[in-house]
N, C-alpha and C positions, 0 to 999 in steps of 0.2 A: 557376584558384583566385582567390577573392576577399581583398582585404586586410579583416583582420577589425574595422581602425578606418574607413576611408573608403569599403569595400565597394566600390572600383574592382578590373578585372579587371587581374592581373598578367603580365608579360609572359612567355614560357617562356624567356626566354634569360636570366633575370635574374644578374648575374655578383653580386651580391652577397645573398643570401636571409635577410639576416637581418633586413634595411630595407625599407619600402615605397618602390619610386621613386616615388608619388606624393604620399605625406603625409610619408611620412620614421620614422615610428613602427614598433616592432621585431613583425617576423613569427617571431621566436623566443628562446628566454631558455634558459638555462642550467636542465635538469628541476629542479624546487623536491625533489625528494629527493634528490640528489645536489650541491648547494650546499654550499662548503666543500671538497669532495673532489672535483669531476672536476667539467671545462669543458663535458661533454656537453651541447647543446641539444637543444630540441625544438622544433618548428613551434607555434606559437598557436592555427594553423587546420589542419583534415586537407582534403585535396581533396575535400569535400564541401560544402565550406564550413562547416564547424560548427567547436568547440570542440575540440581534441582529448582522448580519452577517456583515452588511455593514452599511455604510452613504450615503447621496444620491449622494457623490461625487465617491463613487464604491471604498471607501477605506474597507479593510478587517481586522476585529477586531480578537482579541483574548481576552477571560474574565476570569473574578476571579470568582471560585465556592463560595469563600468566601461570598463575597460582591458584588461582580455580576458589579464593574466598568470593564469598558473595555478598553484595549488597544491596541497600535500599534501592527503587526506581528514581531516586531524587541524585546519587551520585551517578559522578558523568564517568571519574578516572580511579585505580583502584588506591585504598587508601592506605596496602602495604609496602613503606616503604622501599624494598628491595626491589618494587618492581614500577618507578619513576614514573608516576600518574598513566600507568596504562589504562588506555580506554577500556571502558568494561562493553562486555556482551549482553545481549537479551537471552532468551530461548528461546532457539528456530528462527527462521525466518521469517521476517515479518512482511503482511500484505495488508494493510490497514486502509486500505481503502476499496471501494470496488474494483478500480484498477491498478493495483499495486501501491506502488511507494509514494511520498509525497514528492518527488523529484518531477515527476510526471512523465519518467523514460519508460516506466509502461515493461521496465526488462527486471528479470527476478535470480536473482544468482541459487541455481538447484544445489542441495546439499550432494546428490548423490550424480552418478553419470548418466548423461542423457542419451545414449548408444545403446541401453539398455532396450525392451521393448514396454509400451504401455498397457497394463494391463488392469481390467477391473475388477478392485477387490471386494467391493462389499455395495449394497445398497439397502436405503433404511429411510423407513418413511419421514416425513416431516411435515408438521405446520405450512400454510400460504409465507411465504415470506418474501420480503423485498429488497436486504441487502444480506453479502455475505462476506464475512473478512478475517482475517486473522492473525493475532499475534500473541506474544507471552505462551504462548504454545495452547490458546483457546480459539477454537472455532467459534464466532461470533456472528449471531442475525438475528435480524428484526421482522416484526408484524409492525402494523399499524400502533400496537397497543403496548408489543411488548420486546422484551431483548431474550435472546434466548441463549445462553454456552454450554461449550461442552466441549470432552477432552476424549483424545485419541487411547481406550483402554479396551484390553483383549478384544481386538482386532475391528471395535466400532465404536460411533460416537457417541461417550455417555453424556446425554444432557443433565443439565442441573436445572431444578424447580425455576421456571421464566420468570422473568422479572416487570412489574406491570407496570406504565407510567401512565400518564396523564398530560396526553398528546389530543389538546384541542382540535386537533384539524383531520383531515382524513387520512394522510398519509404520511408517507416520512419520507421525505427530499434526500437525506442524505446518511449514510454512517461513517464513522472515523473515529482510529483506535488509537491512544494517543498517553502516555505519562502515566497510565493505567487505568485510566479513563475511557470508554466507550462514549460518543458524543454522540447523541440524537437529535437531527435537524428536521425540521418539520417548518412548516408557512408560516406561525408565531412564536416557534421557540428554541434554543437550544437544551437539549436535557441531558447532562452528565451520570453517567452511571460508573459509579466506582467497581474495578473487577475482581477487589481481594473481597468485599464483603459486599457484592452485589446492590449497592445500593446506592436508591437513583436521589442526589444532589437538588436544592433550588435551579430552577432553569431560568437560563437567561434570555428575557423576553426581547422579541423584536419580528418587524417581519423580514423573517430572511430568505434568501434563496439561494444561497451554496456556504460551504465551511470549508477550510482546511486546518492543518496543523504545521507547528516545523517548531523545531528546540522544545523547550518546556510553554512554548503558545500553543492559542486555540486563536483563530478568526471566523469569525462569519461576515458576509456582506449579507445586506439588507435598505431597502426602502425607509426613511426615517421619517416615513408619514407624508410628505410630501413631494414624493415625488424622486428627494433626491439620493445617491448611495453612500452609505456611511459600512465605513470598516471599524468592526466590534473585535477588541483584542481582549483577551484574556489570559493571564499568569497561574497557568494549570496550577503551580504552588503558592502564592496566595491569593488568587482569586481577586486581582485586581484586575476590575472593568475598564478599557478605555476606547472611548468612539472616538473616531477619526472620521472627519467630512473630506471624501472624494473631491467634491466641487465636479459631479458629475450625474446625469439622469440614470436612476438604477435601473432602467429598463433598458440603456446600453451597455452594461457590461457585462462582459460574455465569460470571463475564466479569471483566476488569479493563481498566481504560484508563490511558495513560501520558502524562504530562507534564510540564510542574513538579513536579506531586506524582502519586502514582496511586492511584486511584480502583478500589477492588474490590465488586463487588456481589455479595453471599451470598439465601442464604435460610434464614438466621439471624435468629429474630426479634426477638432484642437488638439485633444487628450486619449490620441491611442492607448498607449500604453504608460502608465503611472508607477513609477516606484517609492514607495513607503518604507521610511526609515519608523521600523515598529518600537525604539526607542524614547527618539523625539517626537514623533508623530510627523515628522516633516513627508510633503506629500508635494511631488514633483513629476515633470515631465522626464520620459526616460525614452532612450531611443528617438530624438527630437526630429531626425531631419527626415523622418519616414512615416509620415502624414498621410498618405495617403492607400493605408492600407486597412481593412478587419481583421484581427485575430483571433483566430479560433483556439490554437491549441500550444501552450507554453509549456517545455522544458529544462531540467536543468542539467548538465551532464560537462564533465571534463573542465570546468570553469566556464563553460559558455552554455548562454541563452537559447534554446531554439527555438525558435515561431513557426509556426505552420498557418498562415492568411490567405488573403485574395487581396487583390490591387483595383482602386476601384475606377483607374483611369481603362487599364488594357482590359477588366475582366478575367483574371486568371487567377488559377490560385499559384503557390507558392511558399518554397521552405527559405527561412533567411535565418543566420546564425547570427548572435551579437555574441561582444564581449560583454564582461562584465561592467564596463561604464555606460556602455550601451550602445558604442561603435558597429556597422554592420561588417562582419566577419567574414563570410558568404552569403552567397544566391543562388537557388534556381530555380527558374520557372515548371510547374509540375503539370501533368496533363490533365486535359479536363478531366469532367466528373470525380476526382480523387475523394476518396472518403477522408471527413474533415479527424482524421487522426495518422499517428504514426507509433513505432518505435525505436527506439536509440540501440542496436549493437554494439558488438568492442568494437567494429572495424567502419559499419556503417548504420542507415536508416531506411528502415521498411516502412513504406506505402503502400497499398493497394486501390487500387481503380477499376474500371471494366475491364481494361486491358489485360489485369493481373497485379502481380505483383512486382514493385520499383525499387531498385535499389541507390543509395545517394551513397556515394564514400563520401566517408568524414574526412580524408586531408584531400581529395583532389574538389569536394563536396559538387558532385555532376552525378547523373546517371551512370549507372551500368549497364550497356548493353542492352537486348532487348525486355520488355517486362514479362515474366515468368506466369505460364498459363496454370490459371487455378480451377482445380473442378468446381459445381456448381454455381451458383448466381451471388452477385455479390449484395453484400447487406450493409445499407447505408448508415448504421447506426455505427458508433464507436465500439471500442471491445477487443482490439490485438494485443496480444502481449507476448514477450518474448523470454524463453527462458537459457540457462548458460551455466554452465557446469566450470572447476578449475583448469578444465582443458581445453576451453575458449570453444566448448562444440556449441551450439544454436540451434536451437526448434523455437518455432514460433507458433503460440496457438491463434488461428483464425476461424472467425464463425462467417459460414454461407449459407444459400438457401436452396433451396430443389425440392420442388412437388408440397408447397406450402408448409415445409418441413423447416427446422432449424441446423443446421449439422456442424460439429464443432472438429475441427481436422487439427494435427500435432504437420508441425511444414520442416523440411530441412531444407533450409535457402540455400547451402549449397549444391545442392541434387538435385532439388526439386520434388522430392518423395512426399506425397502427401496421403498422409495416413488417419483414417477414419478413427475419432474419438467416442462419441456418440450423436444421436440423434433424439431432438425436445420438437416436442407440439408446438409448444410456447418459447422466448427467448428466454435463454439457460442466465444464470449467473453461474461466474465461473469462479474460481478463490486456489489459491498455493498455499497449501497448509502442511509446511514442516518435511515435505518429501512427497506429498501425495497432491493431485489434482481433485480437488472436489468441485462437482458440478450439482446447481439443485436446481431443479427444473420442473414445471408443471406439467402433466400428460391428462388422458384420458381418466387414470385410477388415483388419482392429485399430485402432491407435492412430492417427490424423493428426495436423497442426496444419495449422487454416485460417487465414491472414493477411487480411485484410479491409481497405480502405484508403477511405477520403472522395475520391470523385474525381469530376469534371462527366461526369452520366451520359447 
């Protein structure tokens, strides 16, 4: 094992393990949940050399890059002095949703280089399942009935005994990982499942039909019985419930994005897009003088807004940037058929259409040149995501179709190299877990999960 300030190798005989014999700095502290009450330590580092994720009581840490103490998931910045409210860390990267972040940039920053080659390392059967996500360093999915985790040990996923809830309805709308909370959305409920001791919370009823998260909230939108949409907020650390009336028909609205404030996009032609002070509850028009547009798909990136709509006067669709007051920033009109998604790179924004693939630069925000020929048939459903290493390189994962097959390719938008991932019967869910690409997908012989890993080929 390595010490986690000096990164020297430690000796196995060490008669004292709480000190480095080389630097002299502590390899373990007193668990930050149990301070005050019991002397119990925990290690700094696990024998992998990383951060450690938990305690043996299944509590989930967050750490200081600084200094490397760990703490509860409820502090935000570290709380030794010497090191000036530094932000703390999670473990791994986090992909909490089916398509990444809550920002909705759809882009995932790789721990390791993506110049490497993709290669497949392991595959292992699994249960039917319907969402797949990941964070606190647990691979996370659901059944209709149940949540299932598990962690990356000697070389594949060990699941842990599943966890069963009591999900009235058929299926489950949505998942989201959140303050250590796993949220399960379904047609009458929210149901919280705590991830240090697996266990599933009173749900918060209603009929909904999408959730997200951002800071220490939970929202879900939902139908209030008659008709109209109310935003359901919740304070993941005390559990206060508050409804918020839209003043809008819940079967117009189409997305909402979470932040400081959240941003909900109808197709309401008074009330496109609404922003929500989750504080006050105040509930406003935002982006006022752009009336006349649908929005499909909302981002947050660099301080600005991005929308991805249609115009309902010309018929076309369209990317527009706002500020953060709600000012429109850029335009541009995009070509037909574009499938109603995108991603956010460092430099620019990927699209795809029949034509291929589009590029927008972010400071001239216009096309690039001509749009880039992708093999196979294009698949109208959402699902790109982009990944990006500290040396600003880019692959982009997109899924196509050919010979009633599903086929997920790894893209380098600059070259145009498009390199075969695999190939599902059925549409794959895809998840970024911690350095590795997992894909679990239904075939002929049922459910698998494929682990995928960057390695010199």
């Amino acid at each position: 094992m390595l010490c986690p300030h000096c990164h020297k190798s430690l000796p196995l005989d060490i008669t004292d393990p709480r000190f480095c014999v080389w630097c002299g700095k502590p390899l373990s502290q007193i668990c930050p949940y149990d301070e005050g009450t019991s002397d119990r330590r925990v290690s700094l580092c696990s024998d992998s050399n990383q951060s450690s994720i938990t305690c043996t009581d299944g509590h989930l840490f967050k750490f200081c890059p600084k200094c490397k103490r760990l703490h509860t998931l409820e502090d935000i910045t570290c709380r030794t002095e010497k090191c000036a409210h530094e932000p703390l860390l999670e473990f791994g990267v986090s992909f909490p949703t089916n398509y990444g972040l809550f920002d909705g940039t759809r882009a995932i920053c790789w721990p390791y280089s993506l110049t490497q080659t993709l290669l497949l390392k392991q595959t292992q059967d699994i249960a039917a399942i319907s969402h797949l996500v990941f964070r606190y360093g647990i691979l996370i999915a659901c059944t209709a009935k149940q949540l299932l985790t598990a962690r990356w040990l000697d070389g594949k996923w060990k699941f842990n005994d599943p966890v069963s809830f009591n999900n009235s309805g058929p299926s489950v709308r949505s998942l989201i990982v959140n303050e250590g909370y796993a949220f399960v959305l379904s047609d009458t409920e929210c149901i919280p499942i705590r991830l240090d001791n697996l266990k599933a919370y009173p749900a918060v009823t209603g009929r909904f039909f999408q959730q997200s998260s951002g800071g220490r909230q939970w929202a879900g939108l939902a139908d209030d019985g008659t008709g109209q949409a109310v935003l359901h907020l919740n304070d993941c650390c005390t559990w206060q419930l508050k409804p918020i009336d839209l003043t809008v028909k819940a079967n117009l609205v189409d997305t909402m994005l979470m932040g400081e404030r959240i941003l909900v996009a109808t197709r309401d032609e008074h009330n496109p897009l609404l922003m929500v002070d989750p504080d006050s509850g105040e509930v406003k028009n935002w982006g006022a003088e752009e009336k006349d547009y649908r929005w499909n798909r909302l981002a947050m990136t660099r301080n600005r807004v991005l929308a991805l709509g249609y115009n309902n006067d010309s018929r076309r669709n369209m990317l527009m940037r706002f500020t953060p007051a709600g000012d429109r920033d850029g335009f541009h009109w995009l070509p037909d058929h574009c499938v109603q998604d995108f991603v956010c790179g460092q430099k620019s924004v990927y699209l795809i259409s029949e034509d291929g693939l589009h590029v927008v630069s972010w400071t001239q925000f216009s096309l690039q040149n001509e749009p880039m020929h992708l093999l196979g048939g294009q698949d109208p459903r959402p699902g790109m995501l982009l990944l990006y290493d500290s040396k600003g390189t880019e692959r982009l994962l997109i899924r196509r179709t050919a010979n009633k097959k599903h086929h997920l390719y790894l893209l380098n938008p600059d070259g145009g190299h498009q390199i075969p991932v695999t190939v599902t019967s059925h549409l794959p869910l895809v998840c970024l877990a911690n350095g590795t690409l997992v894909v679990a997908a239904q075939d002929i012989n049922g459910w698998s999960l494929r682990t995928f890993i960057f390695a010199e080929g």
